[in-house]
C-alpha positions, 0 to 999 in steps of 0.5 A, spaced: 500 500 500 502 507 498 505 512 503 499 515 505 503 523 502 505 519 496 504 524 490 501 520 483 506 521 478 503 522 471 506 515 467 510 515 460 507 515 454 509 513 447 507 517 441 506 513 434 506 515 427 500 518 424 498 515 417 500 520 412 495 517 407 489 513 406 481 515 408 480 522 411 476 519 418 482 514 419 487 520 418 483 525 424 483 520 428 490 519 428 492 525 428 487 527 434 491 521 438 498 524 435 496 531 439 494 528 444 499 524 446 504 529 444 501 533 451 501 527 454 509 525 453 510 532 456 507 530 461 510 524 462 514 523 470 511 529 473 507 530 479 500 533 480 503 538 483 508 540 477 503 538 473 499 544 476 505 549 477 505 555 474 510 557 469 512 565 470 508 569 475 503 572 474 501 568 469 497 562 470 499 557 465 500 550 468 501 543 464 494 542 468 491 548 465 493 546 458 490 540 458 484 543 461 484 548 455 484 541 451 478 538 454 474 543 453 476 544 445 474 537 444 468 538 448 465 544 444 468 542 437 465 535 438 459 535 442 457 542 442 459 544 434 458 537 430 454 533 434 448 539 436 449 537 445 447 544 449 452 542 454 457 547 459 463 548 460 467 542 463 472 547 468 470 553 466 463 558 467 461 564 465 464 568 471 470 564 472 473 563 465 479 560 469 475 556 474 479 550 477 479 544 475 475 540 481 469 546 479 466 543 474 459 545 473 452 540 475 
């Protein structure tokens, strides 16, 4: 069993090749993991609370930060823009645009 003060660390990850041709669905769909996987490689051996840090005051620029910034991309191109679904923002509201992460709406 872990210490009771053990961190998580964010685990390695690998990032593979995107097919350069062939049907287009195949191909957004690699490149969608490729991008992924990019931020997730950046990631990888860090602590929650690096991953939480922020880069240079008084910014407020994080790791964590960024791939809150993603979640809500794909959420609102895909569930919001393409497939029609009225949802909110996963971290974010209205008037807290940088909301953190364990304050998501309802």
């Amino acid at each position: 069993m872990p210490a009771a003060n053990a961190e998580w660390t964010a685990p390695e990850y690998a990032r593979s090749d995107e097919p350069f041709t062939g049907p287009e669905r195949p191909m957004l769909d690699a490149f969608l993991d490729r991008y992924r996987a990019s931020l997730l490689m950046r990631c990888s051996g860090l602590t929650g609370g690096q991953l939480a840090l922020r880069s240079v005051p008084p910014s407020n620029l994080s790791l964590l930060g960024i791939v809150r910034h993603l979640t809500d991309v794909e959420r609102t191109y895909f569930r919001r823009r393409w497939g029609g679904q009225d949802i909110a923002s996963y971290y974010a509201t209205q008037d807290r645009p940088d909301g953190p992460a364990w304050r998501r709406p309802g």
